[in-house]
N, C-alpha and C positions, 0 to 999 in steps of 0.2 A: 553513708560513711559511718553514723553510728553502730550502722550491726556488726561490721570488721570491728568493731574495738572489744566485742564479747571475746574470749578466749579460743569457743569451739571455731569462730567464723576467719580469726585471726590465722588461727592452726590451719585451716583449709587454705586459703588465700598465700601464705606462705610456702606450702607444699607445692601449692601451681605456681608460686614464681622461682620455685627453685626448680621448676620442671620435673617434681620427682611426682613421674605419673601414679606408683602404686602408693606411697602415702596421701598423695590428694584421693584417690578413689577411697580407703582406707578412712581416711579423718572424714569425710562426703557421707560416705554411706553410715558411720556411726552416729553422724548427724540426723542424714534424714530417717534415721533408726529409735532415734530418740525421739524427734519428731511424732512417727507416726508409732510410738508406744503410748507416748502420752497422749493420743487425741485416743484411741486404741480406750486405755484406759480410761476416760471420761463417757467415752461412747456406750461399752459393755467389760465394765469390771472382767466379765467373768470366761470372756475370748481369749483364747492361747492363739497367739500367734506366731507357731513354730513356724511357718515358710518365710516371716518376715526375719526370724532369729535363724534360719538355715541359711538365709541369703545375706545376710550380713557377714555370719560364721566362712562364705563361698568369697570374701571378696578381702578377708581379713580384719573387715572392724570389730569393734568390741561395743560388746551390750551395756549400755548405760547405767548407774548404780544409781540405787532409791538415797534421794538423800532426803 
């Protein structure tokens, strides 16, 4: 119950109870986009991961901002 209370997790869980299938895949895939940037990032700085930003770009999420 605690990870629904984060925003990005709330925003997903929302999208799928309003049954709106393109926003849940949408808010999903920016997540696990974000997800696997930052492990991406920890692993090899120095890895471009354009198939992982083509395929986010393919499904309508949006890339994650450095904060």
């Amino acid at each position: 119950p605690s990870a629904w209370a984060t925003a990005g997790h709330r925003e997903i869980l929302d999208a799928c109870e309003a049954h709106d299938r393109d926003q849940s895949a949408r808010r999903l895939a920016s997540h696990l986009a974000r997800t696997g940037l930052e492990v991406i990032e920890l692993l090899d700085p120095h890895y471009d991961p354009t198939d992982l930003k083509t395929a986010l770009a393919d499904v309508g999420g949006e890339l994650p901002t450095k904060s």
